[in-house]
N, C-alpha and C positions, 0 to 999 in steps of 0.2 A: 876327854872329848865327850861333849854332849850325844847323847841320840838323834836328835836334831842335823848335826853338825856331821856323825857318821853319815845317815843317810845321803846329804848333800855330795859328801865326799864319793859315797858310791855310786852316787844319780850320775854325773861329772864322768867318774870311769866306766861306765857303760854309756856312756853318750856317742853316737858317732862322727870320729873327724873325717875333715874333708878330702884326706888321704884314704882313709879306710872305703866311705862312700866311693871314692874314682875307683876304686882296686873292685867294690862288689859290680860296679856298674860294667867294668871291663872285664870281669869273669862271666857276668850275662850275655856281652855282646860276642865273645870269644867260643860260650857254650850255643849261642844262636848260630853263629857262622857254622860250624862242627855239623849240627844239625841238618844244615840245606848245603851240608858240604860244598863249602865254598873258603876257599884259599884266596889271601892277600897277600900279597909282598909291597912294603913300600912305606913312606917316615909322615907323620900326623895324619893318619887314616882315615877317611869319615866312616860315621856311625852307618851300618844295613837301615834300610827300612824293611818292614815287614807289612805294613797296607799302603795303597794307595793315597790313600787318605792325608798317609803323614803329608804327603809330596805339596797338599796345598796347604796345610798347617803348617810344616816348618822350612819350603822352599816358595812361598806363595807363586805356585804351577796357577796358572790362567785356567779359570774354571771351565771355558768353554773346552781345556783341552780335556779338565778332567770328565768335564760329562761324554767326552768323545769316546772315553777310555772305558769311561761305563757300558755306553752303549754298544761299542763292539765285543763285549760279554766278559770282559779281565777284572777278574773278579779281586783277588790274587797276584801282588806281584812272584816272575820264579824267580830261582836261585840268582840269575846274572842280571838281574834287573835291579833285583834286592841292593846289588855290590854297585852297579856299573851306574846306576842310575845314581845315587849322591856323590860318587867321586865326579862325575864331570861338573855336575852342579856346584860344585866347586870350584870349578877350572882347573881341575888336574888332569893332565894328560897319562892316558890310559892306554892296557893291551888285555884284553877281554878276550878267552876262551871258555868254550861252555858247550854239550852236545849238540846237536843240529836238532833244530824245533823246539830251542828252550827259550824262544823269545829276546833272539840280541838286536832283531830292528827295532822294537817298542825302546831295547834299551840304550838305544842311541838318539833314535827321535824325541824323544820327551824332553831331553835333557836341551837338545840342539834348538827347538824351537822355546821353551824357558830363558836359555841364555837370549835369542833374540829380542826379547817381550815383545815387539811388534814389529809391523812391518815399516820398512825405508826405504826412501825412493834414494838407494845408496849403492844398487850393485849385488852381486850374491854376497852374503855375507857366511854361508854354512854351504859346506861341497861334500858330499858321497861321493866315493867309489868303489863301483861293482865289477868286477870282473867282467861280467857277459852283459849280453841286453836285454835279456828275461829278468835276469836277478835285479835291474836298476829297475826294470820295467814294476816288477812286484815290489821293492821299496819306495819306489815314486808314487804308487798307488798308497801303500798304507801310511805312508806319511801325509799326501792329500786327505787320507779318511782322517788322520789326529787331526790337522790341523782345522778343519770346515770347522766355519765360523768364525776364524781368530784373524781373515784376514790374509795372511801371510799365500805369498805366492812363489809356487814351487814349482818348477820346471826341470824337464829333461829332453836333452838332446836324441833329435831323431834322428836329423840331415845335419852332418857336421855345416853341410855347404850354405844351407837356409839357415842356422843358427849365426856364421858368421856376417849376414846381413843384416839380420836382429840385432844382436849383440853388437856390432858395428854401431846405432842409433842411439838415437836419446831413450827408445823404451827399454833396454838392456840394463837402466837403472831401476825398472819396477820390481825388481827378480828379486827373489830372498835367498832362497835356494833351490842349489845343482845337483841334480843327480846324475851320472852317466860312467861311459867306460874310457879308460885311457883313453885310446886309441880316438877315440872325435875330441875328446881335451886337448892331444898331444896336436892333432890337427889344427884346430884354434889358434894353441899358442904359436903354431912357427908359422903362423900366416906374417905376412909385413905389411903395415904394422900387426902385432898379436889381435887376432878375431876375438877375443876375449879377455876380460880385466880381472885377476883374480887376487888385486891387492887387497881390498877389503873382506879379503876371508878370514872370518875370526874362529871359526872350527871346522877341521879337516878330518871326517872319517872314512878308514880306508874298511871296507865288507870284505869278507873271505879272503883277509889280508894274508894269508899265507901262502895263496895260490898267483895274489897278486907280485910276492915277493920271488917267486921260482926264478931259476937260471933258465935260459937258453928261448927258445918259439913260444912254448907254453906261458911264462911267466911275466911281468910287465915292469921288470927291476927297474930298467932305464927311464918308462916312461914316469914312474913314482919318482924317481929321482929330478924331472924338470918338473912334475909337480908339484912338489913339495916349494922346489926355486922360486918359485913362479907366485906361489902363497906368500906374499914381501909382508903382510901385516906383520907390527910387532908384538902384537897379541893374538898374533893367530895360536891355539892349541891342537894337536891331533889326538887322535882316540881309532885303536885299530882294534876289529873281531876278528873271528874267526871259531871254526870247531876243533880246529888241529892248529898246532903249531911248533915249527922247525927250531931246532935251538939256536940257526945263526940269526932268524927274527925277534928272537929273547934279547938276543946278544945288544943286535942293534939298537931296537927300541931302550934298551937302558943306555948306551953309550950315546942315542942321536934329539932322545926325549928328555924335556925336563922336569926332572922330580918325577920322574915316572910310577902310576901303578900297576901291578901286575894285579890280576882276577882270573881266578880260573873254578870253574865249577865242576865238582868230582875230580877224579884220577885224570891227569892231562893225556891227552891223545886217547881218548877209549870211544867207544858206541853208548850209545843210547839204550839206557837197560829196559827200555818199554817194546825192543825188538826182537822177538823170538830166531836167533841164524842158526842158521844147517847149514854143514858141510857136504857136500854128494858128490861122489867119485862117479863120472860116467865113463872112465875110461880111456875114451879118443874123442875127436871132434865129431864123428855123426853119431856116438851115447849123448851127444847131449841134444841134439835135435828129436832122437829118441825120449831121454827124459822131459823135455820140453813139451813134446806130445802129450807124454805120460799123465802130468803135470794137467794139460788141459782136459784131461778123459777125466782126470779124477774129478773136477768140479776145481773150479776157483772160485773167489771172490772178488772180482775188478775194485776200485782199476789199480791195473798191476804195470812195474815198470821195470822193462830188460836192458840191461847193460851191457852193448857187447863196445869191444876198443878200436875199431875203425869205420871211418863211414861208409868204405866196402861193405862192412859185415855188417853194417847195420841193413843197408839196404838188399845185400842175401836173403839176411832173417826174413826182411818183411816179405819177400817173395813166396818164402817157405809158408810164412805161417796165413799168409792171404787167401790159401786155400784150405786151412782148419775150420771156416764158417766161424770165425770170431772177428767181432769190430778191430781193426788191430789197426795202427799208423806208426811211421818213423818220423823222427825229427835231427836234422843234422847239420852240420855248418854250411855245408853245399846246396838246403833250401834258400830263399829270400826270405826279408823279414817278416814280410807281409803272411809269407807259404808258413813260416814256426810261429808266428802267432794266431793263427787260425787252427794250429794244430794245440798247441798250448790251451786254446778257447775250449777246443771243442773237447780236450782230455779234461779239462776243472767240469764241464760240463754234463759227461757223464755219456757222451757220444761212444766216444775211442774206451776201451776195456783193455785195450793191453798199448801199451806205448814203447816202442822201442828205441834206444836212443845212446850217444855215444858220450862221454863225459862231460859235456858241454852242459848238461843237465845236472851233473851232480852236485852241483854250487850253489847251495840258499834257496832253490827254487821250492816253493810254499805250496804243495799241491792238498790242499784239503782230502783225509782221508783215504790214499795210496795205503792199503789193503797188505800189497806185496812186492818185493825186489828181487828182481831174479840177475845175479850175474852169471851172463852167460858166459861170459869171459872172465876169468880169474884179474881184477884187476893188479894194475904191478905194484902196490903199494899199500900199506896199510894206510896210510892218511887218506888216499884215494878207496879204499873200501870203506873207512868212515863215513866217507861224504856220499855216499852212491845208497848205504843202507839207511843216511840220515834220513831218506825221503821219505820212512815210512815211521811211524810209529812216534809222530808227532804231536807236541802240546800236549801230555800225558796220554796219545789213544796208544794202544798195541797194534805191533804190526808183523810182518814174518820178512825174513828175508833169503831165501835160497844160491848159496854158491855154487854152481859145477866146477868140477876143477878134474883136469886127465894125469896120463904119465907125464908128460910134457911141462905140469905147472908147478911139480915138485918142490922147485930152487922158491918159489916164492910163498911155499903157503904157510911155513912156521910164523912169520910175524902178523899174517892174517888172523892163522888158529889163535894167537897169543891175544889178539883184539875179544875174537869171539870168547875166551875162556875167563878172558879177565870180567864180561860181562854176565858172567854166569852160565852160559850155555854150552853144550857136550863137543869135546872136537876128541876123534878117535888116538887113543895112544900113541900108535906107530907115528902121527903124523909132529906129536912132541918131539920126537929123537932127532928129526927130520937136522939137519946142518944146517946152523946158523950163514946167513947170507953176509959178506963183509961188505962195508959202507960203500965201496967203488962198483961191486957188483951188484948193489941197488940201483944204485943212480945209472947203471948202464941200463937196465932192466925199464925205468921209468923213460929213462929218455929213448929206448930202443924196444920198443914188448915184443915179444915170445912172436916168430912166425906161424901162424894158424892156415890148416888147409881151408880150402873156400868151405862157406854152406852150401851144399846142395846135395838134393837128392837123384836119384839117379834123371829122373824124369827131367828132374830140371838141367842138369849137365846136358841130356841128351839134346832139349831144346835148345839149349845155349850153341853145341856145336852142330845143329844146322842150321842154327842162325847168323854163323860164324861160314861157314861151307856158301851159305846163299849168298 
């Protein structure tokens, strides 16, 4: 063999096939996911992006959206935006978990208005559902800011009763998309004829799909389930978030989606490592109105938000703490809408310094720079202490979150500590050994919480019974 003819032979065998190239390409994409820890489950994958950019290079995203995306400061797509955002662009229907304030509305909206490319005079064709009417309220807004200038008209239901007037018309075909909560959809449909047309819905995303999934008053099983009926397109797809999620929602979503993907970003079920939590033992119910005190002597930083678990206690606290000379206000399901969004207004605001408020709050709401979390009340669950500490320590700021817990909260704070310890932060020894809770004695726990004696201090009891006497 010539030298000539060696060389060639060996150019040849160092050359790279097109097997070797897919294998190094899929070790870069596999060492990138690793990185921004992010987990997939599911069969022909799409590729992560990593800039924004890609989105109008290889999904041609309508530039007016991209300059949207500029301008509201997203420099940087995160982790579930990376993942969530090319599988829909695909049209594969999805189940997205990822910490609270890691960005899952941008990573549903983008995608949702893409698929639409413009607007038609067709009917909604994309439907959100929020759980509450704050959390629709704050996803209706940042989807109006994506969309300006593309056109596309986005509505959300106020008055189920004024919506089925509308949407009874010929202008109920200007709509593109819906956003709202069950409970006024649910109303719509069983009007006769249905107050509203939800056949040409071609993508269904269900927000803090886990809470929407619950059993029993809290949760909206029944009403997802004529929703979803009701969605006749045959090319409708769904795509569910959330920060937490239950394994019988795992379950489903694979046995009811098709070709479904799983995304989940970090350790499923955990906190948000940008939150500093403490555990604090006050003892009995008035150590913590004591630390509570405490807490305001020493200097805070507003605005801060307290969790207590009933709208009794919520509105005790506010009594209690109205007389510390601090801005302080409640918000609760027994305000009108009108009264929780002027309360809402004046907390983004920078009015209100301490906001107290009952779980109804802990679901998605996007409070710009919330400093602190205080549960005053141990809540009964770990998924439910996920979502309450999610509020602070958002879009990479730091934030702190303080638990009190007494004799009384025992039974429930090992899977609590378990949250706090997997995120790096100190939970004291003795409360490891502590007895594990069995699955039945959760669920009693969440659907029944711990009886708590009233807030008050004596002064206030004293007025209560002669105002009780008079």
């Amino acid at each position: 063999m010539s030298s000539l003819e060696a060389k060639v032979e060996d150019a040849s065998a160092k050359k790279p096939t097109a097997e070797r190239l897919e294998r190094l390409r899929k070790e870069k994409i596999n060492r990138f996911r690793n990185q921004h820890k992010i987990n997939v489950q599911g069969t022909d994958l799409p590729d992560p992006i990593a800039t924004f950019e890609q989105l109008q290079r290889e999904y041609k995203v309508h530039p007016k959206i991209m300059e949207n995306i500029q301008e509201a400061g997203f420099q940087v797509p995160t982790p579930i935006q990376m993942q969530a955002i090319p599988v829909m662009l695909h049209g594969r229907e999805l189940l997205a978990s990822a910490p609270t304030g890691s960005g899952k509305t941008l990573a549903f909206c983008i995608p949702l208005l893409t698929h639409l490319k413009q607007p038609q005079n067709k009917g909604f064709r994309a439907l959100i559902i929020s759980p509450t009417r704050e959390l629709a309220s704050q996803t209706h807004r940042e989807m109006v800011k994506l969309a300006e200038g593309t056109g596309f008209r986005i509505h959300m239901i106020h008055k189920a009763a004024e919506a089925a007037k509308k949407f009874g018309s010929k202008s109920s075909k200007k709509f593109d998309v819906l956003v709202t909560t069950p409970n006024r959809l649910i109303y719509l449909l069983k009007q006769d004829p249905p107050g509203i047309d939800l056949s040409g819905v071609e993508w269904l995303v269900v927000d803090e799909s886990d809470k929407l999934f619950e059993d029993g008053k809290t949760g909206f099983r029944d009403q997802l389930a004529s929703i979803f009926l009701a969605c006749t397109s045959p090319v409708v797809r769904r795509a569910l978030f959330s920060a937490t999620f239950a394994h019988d929602v795992e379950e489903w979503c694979k046995l009811s989606l098709d070709s479904v993907v799983l995304v989940s970003v970090g350790a499923r079920n955990s906190a948000a490592e940008t939150v500093e939590q403490e555990l604090l033992f006050v003892g009995s119910e008035t150590g913590k109105l004591t630390a509570m005190r405490e807490l305001v002597k020493k200097g805070f930083a507003p605005p801060v938000l307290v969790f207590v678990q009933s709208i009794e206690r919520a509105k005790e606290l506010f009594h209690e703490l109205i007389y510390e000379g601090i801005n302080v206000d409640v918000i609760h399901a027994d305000k009108t809408q009108q009264q929780r969004d002027n309360v809402v207004h004046s907390f983004r605001a920078g009015k209100i310094w301490v906001l107290i408020c009952t779980a109804l709050l802990a679901r998605g709401i996007d409070f710009k720079g919330v400093n602190m979390v205080i549960n005053y009340d141990l809540p009964t669950s770990a998924v439910e202490y996920i979502h309450r500490i999610g509020r602070t320590g958002r879009a990479g700021h730091t934030g702190k979150a303080v638990t009190f817990f007494t004799e009384d909260d025992k039974p429930l704070l090992r899977s609590i500590a378990n949250v706090i310890q997997r995120a790096g932060c100190p939970v004291p020894d003795y409360i490891k050994h502590f007895p594990k809770l069995q699955s039945k004695q959760k669920k009693k726990f969440v659907k029944k919480p711990l009886a708590r004696e009233a807030i008050c201090t004596i002064l206030q009891c004293f007025l209560k019974k002669a105002k009780r006497k008079k």
